[in-house]
N, C-alpha and C positions, 0 to 999 in steps of 0.2 A: 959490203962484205957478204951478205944475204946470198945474192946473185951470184957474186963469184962460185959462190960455197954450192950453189946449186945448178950451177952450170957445170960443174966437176961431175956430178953425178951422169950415169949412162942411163938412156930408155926406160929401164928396166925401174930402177931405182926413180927414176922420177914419177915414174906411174906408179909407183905401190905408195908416194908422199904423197901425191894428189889424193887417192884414193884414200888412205889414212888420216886425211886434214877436211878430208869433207867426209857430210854424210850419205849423198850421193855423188857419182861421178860419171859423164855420159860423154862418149864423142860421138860428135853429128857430123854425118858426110857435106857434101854441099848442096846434094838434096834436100835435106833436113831427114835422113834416116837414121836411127838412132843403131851404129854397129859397133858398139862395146857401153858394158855398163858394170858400175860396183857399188854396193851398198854396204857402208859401214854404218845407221844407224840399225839399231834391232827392231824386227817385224817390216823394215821396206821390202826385202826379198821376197816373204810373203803378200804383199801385195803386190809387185811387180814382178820379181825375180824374171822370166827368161823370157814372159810376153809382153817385152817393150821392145826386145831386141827384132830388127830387120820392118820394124814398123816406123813410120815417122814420128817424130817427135810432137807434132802440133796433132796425131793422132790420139796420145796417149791423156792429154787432160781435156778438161770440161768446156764445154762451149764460152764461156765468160774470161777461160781462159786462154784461148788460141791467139787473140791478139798479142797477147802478152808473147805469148812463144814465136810470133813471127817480129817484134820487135827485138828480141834478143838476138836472134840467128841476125837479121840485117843492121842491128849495131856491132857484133863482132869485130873487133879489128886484132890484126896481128899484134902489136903491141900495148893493147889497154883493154882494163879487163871490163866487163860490161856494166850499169847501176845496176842491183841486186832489183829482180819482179820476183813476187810471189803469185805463184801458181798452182792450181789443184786437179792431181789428177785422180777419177775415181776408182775408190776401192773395188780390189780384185775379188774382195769377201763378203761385198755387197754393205759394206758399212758408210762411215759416214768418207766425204771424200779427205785426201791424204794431201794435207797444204805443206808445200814446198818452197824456200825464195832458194831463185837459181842467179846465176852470172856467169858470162859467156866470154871465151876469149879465143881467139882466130889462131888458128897454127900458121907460122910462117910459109911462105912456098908451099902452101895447101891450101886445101878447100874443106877442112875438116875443122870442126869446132870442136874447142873442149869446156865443158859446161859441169860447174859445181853447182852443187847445193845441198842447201841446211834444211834439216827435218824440222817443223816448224809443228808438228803434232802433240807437244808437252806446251808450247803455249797455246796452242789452240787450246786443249783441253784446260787451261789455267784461266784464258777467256770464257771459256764455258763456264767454269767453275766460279767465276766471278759474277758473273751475267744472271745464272741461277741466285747467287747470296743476296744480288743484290734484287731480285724479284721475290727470291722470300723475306727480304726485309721490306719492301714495299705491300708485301702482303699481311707481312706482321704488323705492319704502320696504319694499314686501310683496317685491322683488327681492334688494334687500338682504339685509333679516333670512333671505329663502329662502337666499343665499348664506354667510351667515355661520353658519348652523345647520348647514349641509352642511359647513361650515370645522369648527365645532364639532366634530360627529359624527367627519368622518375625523381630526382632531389628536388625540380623546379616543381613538379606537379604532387608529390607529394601531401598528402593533407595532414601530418604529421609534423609539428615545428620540429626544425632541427639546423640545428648549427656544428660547423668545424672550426675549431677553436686550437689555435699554435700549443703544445702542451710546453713548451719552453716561455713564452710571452703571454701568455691567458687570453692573445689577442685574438677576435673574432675574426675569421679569413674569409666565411662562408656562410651564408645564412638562407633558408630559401623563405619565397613568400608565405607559407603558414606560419613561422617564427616568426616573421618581420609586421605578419599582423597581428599576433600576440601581443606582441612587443609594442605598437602600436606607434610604430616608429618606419620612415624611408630606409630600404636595405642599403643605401649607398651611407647613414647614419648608422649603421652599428657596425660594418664590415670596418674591423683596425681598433675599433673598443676595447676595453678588458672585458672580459665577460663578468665579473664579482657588478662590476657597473650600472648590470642591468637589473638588478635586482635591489632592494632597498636594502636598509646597512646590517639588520638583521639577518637575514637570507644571505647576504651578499659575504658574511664569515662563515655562514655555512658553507654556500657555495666555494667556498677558498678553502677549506680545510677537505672539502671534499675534494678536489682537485691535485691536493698535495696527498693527499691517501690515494693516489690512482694512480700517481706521478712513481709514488714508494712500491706500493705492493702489485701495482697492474688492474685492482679489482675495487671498487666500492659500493656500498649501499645506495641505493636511491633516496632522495631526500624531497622537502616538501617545501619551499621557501617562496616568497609572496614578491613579485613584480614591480621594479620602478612603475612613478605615473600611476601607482594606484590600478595594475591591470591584472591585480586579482593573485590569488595563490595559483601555482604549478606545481607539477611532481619533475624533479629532474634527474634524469639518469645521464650516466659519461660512462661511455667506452673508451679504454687507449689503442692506438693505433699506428703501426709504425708504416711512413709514407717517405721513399727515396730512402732519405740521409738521415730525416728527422721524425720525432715523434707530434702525432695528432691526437685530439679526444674529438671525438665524434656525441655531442651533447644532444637529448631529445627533451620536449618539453612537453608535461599535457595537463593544462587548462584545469582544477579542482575546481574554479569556480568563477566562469569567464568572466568577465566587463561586458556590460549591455554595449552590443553591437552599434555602431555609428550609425548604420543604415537604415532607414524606417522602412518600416514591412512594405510590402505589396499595395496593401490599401492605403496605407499613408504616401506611398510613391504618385498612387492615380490623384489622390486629392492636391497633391501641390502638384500636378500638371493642370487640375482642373482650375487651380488657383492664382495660374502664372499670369503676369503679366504681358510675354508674348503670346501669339498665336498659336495653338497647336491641333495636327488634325490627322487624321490615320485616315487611309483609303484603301481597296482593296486593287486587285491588278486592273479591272477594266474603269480603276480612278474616280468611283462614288465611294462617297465619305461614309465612313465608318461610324467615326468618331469626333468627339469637336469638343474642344473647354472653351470658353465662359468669352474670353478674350478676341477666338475667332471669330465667334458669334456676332461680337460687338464689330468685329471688321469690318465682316458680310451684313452688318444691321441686320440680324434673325431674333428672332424672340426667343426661341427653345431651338435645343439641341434635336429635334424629331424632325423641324422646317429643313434640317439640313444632311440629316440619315440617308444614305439613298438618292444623292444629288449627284453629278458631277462635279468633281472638284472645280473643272474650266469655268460652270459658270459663274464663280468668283475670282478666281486666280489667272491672271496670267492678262498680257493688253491684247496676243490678239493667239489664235488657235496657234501658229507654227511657234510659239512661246512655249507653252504649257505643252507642244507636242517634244519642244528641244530639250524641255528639262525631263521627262519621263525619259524619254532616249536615254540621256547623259547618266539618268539613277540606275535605269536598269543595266545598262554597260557598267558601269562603273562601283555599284553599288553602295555611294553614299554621295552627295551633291552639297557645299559651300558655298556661304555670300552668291548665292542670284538673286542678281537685284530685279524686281517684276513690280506688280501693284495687284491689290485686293479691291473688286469693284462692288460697291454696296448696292443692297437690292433698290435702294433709293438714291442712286445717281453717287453716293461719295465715292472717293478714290485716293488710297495709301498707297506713298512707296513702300513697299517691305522688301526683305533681305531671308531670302529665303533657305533654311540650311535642310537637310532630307536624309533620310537614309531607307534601304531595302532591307526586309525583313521574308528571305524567301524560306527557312527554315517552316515547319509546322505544320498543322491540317489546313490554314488560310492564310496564306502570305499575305504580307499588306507592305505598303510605303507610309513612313510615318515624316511628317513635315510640323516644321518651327518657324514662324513669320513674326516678323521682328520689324517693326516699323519704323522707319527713317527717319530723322527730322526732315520737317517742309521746308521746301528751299522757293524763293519767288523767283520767277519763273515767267520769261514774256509767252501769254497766250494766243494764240491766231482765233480768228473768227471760229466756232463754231464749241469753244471751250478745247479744243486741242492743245497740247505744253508744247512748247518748240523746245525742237535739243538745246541742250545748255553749251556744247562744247564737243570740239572733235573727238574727243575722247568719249562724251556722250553716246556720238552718231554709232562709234565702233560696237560700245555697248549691246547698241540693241541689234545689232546684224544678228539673226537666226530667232529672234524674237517678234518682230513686224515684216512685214512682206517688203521686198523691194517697189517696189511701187509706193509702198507707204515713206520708204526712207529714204527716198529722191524727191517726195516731194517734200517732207520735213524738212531734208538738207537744201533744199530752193528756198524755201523760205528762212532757213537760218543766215543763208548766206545775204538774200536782200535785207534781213534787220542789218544784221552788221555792218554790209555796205552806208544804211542809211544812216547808221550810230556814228560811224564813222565822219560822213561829210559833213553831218551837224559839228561834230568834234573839232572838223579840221577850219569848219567855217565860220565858228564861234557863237553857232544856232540860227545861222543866217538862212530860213528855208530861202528863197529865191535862188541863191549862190549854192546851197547843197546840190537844190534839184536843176539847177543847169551843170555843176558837176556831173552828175550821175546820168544827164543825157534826159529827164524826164520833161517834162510839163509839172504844171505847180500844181496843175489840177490831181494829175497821176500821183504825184511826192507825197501831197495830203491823201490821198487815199490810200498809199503804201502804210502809210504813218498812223492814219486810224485803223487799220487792219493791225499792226502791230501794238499798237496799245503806246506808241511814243512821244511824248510834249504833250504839250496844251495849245488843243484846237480850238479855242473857243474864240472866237473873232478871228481868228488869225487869215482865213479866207478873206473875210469882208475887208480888213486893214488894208493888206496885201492889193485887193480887187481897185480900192478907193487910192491907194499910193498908184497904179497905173494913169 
């Protein structure tokens, strides 16, 4: 019906319906020259108005957009109208550019194209306007969290106990660490409490009637009420506070007469280091000992703490230099060192496994590395000639890589490997030397000399029987 209805119409009238049903309207020769145009949206004539005409079409918009305009001119067809591209040509008034979605459709028996399009400039702007809300609300949000992390920061650091407290539930929500050692209690232990709870049953009606006067008028006196656990009288002030939907009291508390501190001073700290049962020893950067209690002393077999002022740490600690050079590495990168297993060498030949924990202390006028040596239970252990441990296990051999020189841990690992070989053939042979050691390719003479070098059986005749059985 549509088409009938508009097939009725002449020339004239079809061109002023086009032109009134779009916001622009262009015919393009088969050049692509643009020789008639109308604008029914407000403000296009001003930016176009008469210099587009006898210019080409792919002249008139932006570089990003030319492709566009040569896909439409070469989809054109006489009978189907073109998919809608959007395209921008720039403003004639030097502003921003003027987006268009056009579509193209072919005149019959010609070579001229008639091309609409929609002013797409109120959504552009509605995109604009969207793009901006939503960067001031990400700026608003980067505000926030800025302010709520600075809230963080001074509540956590605060030396002022204070808690937030639900004014609806009396339940504590918020506490930072100067309340939580008031209180002398884990902050994960009071956050969700009643607050009346924390305080002994005298105080603790105060505290409630105080709360319910803050609740009523907004406003109450400060009170003075004495600490579960025995932690002494506070003075406690509540502020009310309204947060979102609901109300808050913001509770402070200070200390009339604290509880002796848990922590023993200064000089009671150095005496039970001096008193520990492990090893302990401070050093400075180029690794001579500072300091030493009672324990290391005994390690390193020293008499006085002077024998050992002024030493290198290496010449007690570590099995060989690239030891003691991988653990100063590892502290100073890292700034604190766990379970390294090494050994303490006594000035008189003893030798402890210890476990060595450390940390760096670069802060101050004299930086130093403070170290804990904690000594292993003895494990027995097959020794090779000359007092040397052989590794216990592959897990062992791993251990000391970065600790003994390679040269040292190939030949350890040579000989861990012939014990076991030998542990083995006795095993499998049922302590038959003669049959272990033609197993294993030796001579009986070589097998016995493996076997006292290892510290294995009992040699005692065992040659001469053996010699006398041939």
């Amino acid at each position: 019906m549509l088409r009938d209805a508009v097939s009725r119409l002449d020339p004239r009238m079809t061109g002023s319906l086009v032109a009134a049903a779009s916001d622009v309207s262009l015919v393009v020769d088969g050049e692509g020259v643009i020789r008639d145009a109308a604008f029914g949206a407000d403000g296009l004539y001003e930016e176009a108005g008469d210099s587009w005409l006898g210019r080409r079409w792919i002249d008139t918009v932006t570089a990003e957009s030319r492709p566009k305009v040569l896909s439409l001119i070469e989809d054109a067809a006489p009978h189907a109208v073109t998919r809608w591209r959007q395209v921008n040509h720039p403003s004639a008034q030097g502003g921003v550019d003027v987006p268009i979605r056009y579509a193209a459709l072919r005149v019959p028996d010609d070579d001229r194209i008639i091309v609409i399009g929609r002013d797409l400039r109120a959504l552009s702007a509605l995109q604009q306007r969207l793009t901006e809300s939503q960067q001031a609300l990400e700026r608003d949000y980067a505000r926030l969290r800025s302010a709520e992390t600075r809230y963080r920061v001074l509540f956590q650091l605060a030396g002022e106990p204070i808690l937030i407290v639900d004014a609806g539930t009396r339940r504590v929500t918020e506490i930072n660490p100067a309340a939580a050692r008031l209180l002398g209690r884990a902050v994960k232990r009071i956050v969700g409490r009643d607050l009346v709870d924390l305080f002994e049953p005298e105080g603790a009606r105060a505290v409630q009637a105080l709360l319910v006067g803050l609740r009523l008028t907004g406003q109450a006196e400060d009170l003075t009420a004495r600490l579960a656990q025995r932690r002494g009288e506070a003075r406690v002030s509540a502020t009310l506070f309204r947060e979102e939907a609901g109300m808050n009291i913001l509770v402070r508390l200070a200390a009339l007469n604290p509880a002796p501190h848990p922590v023993a001073p200064r000089s009671g700290a150095l005496e039970v280091i001096e008193a520990m049962p492990e090893g302990f020893v401070v050093t400075d950067r180029d690794r001579r000992i500072i300091g030493a209690n009672a324990a290391f002393l005994d390690l390193a077999q020293l008499a006085t703490e002077h024998q050992a002022k002024g030493e290198s740490l290496e010449r007690w600690l570590g099995r060989e230099g690239t030891e003691i050079a991988a653990l100063f590495t590892t502290l100073t990168e890292h700034g604190s060192v766990r379970h390294f297993a090494t050994v303490v060498r006594g000035e008189f030949g003893a030798l402890d496994e210890v476990e060595v924990a450390a940390v760096s202390v670069p802060g101050g006028d004299r930086p130093c590395f403070g170290f804990t040596l904690r000594t292993l239970p003895r494990r027995v252990a097959a020794v090779a000639p000359g007092g040397r441990e052989l590794p216990r296990s592959v897990e062992h051999m791993t251990e000391l890589v970065g600790r003994v020189s390679m040269k040292a841990l190939v030949r350890e690992t040579t000989d861990l490997i012939e014990r076991l070989c030998i542990e083995a053939a006795l095993r499998i042979t049922h302590d038959n030397r003669a049959s272990a050691a033609e197993m294993l390719g030796l001579s009986r003479q070589g097998f016995y000399a493996k076997m006292r070098r290892y510290g294995l059986g009992d040699l005692d005749g065992t040659e001469e029987a053996d010699d006398g059985a041939e």
